[in-house]
C-alpha positions as CSV (number, residue, x, y, z in Angstrom):
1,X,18.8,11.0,-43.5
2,X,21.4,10.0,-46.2
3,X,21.9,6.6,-47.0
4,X,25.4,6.2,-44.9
5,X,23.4,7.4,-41.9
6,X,20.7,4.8,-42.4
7,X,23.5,1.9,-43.1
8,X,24.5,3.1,-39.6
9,X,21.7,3.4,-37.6
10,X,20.3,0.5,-39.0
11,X,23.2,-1.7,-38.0
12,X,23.4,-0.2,-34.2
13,X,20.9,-0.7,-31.5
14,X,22.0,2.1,-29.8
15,X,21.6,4.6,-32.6
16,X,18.4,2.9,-33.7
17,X,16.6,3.2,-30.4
18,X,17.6,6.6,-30.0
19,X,16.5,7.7,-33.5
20,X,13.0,6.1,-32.7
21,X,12.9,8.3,-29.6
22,X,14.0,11.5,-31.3
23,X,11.6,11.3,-34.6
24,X,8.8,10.2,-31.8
25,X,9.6,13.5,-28.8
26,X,12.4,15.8,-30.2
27,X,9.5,18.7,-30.5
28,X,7.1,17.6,-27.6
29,X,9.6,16.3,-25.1
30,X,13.3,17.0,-25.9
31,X,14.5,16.6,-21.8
32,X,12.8,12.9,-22.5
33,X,14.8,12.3,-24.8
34,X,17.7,13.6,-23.8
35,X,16.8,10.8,-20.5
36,X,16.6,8.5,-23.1
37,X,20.1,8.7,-24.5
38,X,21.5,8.8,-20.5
39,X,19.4,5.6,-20.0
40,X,21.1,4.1,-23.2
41,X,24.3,4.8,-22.1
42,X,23.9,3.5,-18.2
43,X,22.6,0.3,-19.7
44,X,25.6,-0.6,-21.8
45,X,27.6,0.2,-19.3
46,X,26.3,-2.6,-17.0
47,X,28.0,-4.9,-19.1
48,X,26.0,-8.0,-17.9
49,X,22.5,-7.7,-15.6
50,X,19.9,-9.8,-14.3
51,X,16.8,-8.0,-15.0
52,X,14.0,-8.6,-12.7
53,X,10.9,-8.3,-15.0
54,X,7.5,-8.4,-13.0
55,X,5.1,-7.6,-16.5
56,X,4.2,-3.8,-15.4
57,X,5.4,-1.5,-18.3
58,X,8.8,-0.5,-16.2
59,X,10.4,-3.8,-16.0
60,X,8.8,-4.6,-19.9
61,X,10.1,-1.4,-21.5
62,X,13.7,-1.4,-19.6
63,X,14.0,-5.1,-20.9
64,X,13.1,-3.9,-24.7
65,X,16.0,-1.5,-24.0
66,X,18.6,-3.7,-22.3
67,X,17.7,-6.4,-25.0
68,X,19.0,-5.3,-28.2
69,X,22.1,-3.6,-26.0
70,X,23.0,-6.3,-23.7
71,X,21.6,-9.2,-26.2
72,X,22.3,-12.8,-24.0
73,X,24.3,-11.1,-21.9
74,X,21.0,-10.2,-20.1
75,X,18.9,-12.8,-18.3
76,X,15.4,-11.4,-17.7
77,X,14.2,-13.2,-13.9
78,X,10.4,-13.1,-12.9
79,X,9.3,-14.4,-9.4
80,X,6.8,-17.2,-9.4
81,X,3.7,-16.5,-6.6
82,X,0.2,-16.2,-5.8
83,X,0.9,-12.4,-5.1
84,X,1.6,-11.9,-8.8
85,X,-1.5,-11.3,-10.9
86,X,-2.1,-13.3,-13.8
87,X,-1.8,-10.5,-16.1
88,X,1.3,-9.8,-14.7
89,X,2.3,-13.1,-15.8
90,X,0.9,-12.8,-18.9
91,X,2.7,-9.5,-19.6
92,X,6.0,-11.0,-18.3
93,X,5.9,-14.1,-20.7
94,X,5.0,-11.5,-24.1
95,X,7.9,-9.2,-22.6
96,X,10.7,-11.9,-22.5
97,X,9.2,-13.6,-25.9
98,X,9.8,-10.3,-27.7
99,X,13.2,-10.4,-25.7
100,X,13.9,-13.7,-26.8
101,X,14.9,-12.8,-30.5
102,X,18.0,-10.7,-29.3
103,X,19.1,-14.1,-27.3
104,X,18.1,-12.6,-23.7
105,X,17.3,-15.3,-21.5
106,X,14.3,-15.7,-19.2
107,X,13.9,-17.6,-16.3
108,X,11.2,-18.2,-13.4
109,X,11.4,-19.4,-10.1
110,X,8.8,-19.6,-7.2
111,X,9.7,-17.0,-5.0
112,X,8.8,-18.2,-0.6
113,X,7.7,-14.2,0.8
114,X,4.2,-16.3,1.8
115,X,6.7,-18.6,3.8
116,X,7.8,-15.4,5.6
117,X,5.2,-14.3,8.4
118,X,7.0,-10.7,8.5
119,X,5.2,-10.7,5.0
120,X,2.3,-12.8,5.6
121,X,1.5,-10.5,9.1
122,X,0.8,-7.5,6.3
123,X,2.6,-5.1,8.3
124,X,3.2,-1.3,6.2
125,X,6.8,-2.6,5.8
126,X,4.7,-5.8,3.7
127,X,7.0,-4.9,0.0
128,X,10.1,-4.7,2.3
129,X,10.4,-8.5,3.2
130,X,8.7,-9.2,-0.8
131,X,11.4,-7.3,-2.6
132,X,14.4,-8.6,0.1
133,X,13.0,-12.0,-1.0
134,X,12.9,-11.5,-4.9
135,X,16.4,-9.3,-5.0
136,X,18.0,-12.2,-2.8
137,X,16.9,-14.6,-5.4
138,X,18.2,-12.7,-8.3
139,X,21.5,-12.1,-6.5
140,X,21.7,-15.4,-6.0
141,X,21.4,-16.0,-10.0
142,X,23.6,-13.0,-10.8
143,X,27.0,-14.3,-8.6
144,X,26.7,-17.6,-9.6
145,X,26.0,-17.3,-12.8
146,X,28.5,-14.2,-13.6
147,X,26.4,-11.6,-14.4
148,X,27.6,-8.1,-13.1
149,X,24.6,-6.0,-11.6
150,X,21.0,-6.7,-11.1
151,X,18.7,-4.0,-11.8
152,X,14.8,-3.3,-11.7
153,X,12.5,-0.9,-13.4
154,X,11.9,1.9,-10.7
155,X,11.7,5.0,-12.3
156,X,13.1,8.5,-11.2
157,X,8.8,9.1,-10.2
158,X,9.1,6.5,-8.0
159,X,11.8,7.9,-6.1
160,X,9.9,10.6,-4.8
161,X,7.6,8.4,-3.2
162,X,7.5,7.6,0.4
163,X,5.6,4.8,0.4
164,X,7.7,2.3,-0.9
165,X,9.1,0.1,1.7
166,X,10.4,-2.5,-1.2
167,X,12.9,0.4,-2.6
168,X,15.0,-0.2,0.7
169,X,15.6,-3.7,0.0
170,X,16.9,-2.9,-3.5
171,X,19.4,-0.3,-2.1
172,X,20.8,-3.0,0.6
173,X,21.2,-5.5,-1.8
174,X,22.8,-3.4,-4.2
175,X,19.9,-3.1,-6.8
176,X,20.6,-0.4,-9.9
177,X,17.5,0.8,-11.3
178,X,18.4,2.4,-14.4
179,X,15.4,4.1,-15.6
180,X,15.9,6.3,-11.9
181,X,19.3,6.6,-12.8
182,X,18.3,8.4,-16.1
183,X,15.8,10.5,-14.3
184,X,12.8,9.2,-16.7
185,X,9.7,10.0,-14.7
186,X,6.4,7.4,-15.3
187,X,5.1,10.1,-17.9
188,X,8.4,9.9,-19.9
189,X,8.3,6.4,-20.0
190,X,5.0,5.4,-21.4
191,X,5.8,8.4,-24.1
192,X,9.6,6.7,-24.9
193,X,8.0,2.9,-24.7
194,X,5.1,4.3,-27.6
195,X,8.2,5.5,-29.7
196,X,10.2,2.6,-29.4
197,X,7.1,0.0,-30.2
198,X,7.1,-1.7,-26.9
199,X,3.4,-3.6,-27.1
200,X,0.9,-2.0,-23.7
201,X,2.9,1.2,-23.4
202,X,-0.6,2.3,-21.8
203,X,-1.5,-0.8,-19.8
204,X,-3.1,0.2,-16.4
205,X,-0.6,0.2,-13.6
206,X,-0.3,-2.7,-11.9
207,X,0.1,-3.4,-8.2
208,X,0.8,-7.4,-5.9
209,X,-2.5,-8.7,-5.4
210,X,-1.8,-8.6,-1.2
211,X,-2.3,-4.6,-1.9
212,X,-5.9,-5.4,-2.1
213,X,-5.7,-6.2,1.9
214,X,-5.6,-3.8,4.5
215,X,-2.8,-3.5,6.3
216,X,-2.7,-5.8,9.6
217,X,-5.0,-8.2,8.0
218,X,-2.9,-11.8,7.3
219,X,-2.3,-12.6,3.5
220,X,-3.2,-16.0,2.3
221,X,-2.8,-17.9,-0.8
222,X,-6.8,-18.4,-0.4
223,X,-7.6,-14.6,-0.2
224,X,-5.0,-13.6,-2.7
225,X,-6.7,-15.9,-5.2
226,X,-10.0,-15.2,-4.3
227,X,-9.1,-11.5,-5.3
228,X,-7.8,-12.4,-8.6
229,X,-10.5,-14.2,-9.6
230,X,-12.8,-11.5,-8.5
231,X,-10.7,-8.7,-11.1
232,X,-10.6,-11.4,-13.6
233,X,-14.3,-11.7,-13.4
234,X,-15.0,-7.6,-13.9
235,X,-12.1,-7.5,-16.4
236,X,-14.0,-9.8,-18.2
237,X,-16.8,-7.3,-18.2
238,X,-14.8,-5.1,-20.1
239,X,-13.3,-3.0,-17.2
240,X,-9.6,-1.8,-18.1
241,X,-8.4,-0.8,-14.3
242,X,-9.8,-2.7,-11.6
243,X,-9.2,-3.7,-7.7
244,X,-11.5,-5.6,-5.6
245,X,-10.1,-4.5,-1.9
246,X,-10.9,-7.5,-0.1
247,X,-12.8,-6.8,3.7
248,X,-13.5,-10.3,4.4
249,X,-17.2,-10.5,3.8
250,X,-17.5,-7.0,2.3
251,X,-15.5,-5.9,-0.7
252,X,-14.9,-2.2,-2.2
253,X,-14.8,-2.1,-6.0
254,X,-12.4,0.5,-7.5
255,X,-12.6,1.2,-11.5
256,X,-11.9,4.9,-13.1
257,X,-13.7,7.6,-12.5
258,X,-15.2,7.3,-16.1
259,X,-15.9,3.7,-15.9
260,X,-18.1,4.1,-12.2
261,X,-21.5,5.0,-13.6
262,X,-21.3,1.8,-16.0
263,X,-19.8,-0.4,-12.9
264,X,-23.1,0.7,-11.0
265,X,-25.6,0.3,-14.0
266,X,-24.4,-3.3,-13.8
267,X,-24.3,-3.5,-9.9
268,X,-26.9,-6.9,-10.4
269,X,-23.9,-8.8,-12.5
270,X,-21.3,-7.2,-10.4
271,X,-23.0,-8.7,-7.1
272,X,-23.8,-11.7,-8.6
273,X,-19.8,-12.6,-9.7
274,X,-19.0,-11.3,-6.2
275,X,-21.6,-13.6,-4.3
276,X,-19.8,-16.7,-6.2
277,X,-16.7,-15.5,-4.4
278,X,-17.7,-15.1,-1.1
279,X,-18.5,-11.6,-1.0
280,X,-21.8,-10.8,0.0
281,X,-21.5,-7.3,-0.1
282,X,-20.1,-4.4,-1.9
283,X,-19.5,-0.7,-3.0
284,X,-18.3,1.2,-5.7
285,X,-15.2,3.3,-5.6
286,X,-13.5,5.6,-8.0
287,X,-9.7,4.0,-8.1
288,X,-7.1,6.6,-6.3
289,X,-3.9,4.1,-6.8
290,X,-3.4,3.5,-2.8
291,X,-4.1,0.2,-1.3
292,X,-7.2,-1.2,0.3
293,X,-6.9,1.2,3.7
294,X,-5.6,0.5,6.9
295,X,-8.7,-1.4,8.6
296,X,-12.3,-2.5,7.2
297,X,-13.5,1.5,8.6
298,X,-11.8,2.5,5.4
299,X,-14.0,0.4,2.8
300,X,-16.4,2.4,1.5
């Protein structure tokens, strides 16, 4: 690179972000980067956004896009609620401070789905009346405020799902979700968020605390904190991915398949954090990323 193209990169988001990419995956992933540039181009074009940023590494890496494009013309908008893990939270809070130094705003406010009993009845359609609620109050933000779109982190993976009620909402209330937009599957992203130096580009995915209760079964602020106490505990025993499905009594412990033999060589301290809880029984589960089952015949 000659010294004129360094002056210019240097001085231009853009042209730095996509450098980072291309030095990073021109040779193993050029279709990623070439994703990348699109997504780079869609988010300038917004102009002004709300970004709703829930701390998974979708909402965190679109913000370290959108922030040094967009700089206070971005307002990053996270949903206060017992739903919300705590290192959710966490991760939302280091996102925005990184954020912060390009002048993007962040803002929080308590979000009312457990005021809802179309969400509190844990039907299928559960992230349907979540995401309505969420969207709503970031529209809400967005009109008054004068901010032209608000967008999310769903990826272009995502949209080949057909499990996810929530995405609905966000295409009734107008939601763009850039990253889909730019076709960057889950893969690409984690790969583009390394290049571009976005801190937990290989954090564990991340999922609302209520997914821990099968379907059917009411969600309560009592429950939903008993669960994250529960992960906290076995995170604390040095296990990366974790849910604790919660079957009243009885609950199903899911870490990765390399991580079970250790989870059941500690099955006494396991049981004995669990008991504390409530739990007074339990079983070990490779995690398959799907929810806790559709009735307490699916926990073990």
């Amino acid at each position: 690179m000659t010294p004129m193209e360094h002056e210019r990169v240097a001085g231009d988001p853009r042209a730095d972000l996509l450098d980072s990419a291309r030095r990073s995956l021109a040779d193993q992933d050029p279709s990623a980067v070439e994703c990348f540039e699109r997504l780079l181009g869609i988010v300038e074009g917004l102009g002004s956004c709300v970004l709703t940023l829930s701390g998974g590494i979708d909402s965190s890496f679109l913000l370290a896009v959108a922030a040094p494009l967009l700089g206070d013309r971005c307002l990053a908008f996270t949903g206060e609620s017992a739903v919300v893990p705590a290192w959710d939270r966490d991760d939302a809070a280091a996102a925005a401070a990184d954020a912060r130094r390009h002048g993007v705003g962040w803002r929080t406010i308590p979000t009312k789905e457990l005021d809802d009993p179309r969400y509190t009845r844990n039907p299928r359609s559960r992230c349907y009346f979540c995401k309505i609620e969420m969207y709503g109050a970031a529209s809400a933000v967005a009109r008054s405020e004068g901010y032209a779109w608000v967008v999310d982190g769903t990826n272009a993976s995502d949209t080949e799902r057909r499990d996810r009620p929530g995405m609905n909402a966000g295409i009734e209330l107008g939601i763009r979700s850039p990253l889909a937009e730019a076709g960057i599957t889950k893969d690409q992203l984690r790969h583009l968020a390394r290049s571009i130096g976005v801190a937990g580009w290989d954090r564990p995915a991340s999922a609302c605390l209520a997914s821990r209760i099968p379907f059917g079964e009411r969600i309560t602020v009592d429950r939903l904190r008993r669960i994250e106490a529960a992960e906290l505990a076995l995170r604390a025993l040095g296990f990366r991915q974790v849910r604790v499905r919660d079957f009243g009594r009885h609950a199903r412990v899911e870490v990765e398949a390399d991580e079970l033999a250790d989870l059941e060589h500690r099955s006494a301290t396991v049981q004995a954090r669990l008991s504390e809880l409530g739990f007074t029984s339990w079983s070990p589960a490779r995690y398959g990323g799907t929810g806790a089952g559709d009735s307490p015949d699916a926990r073990q």
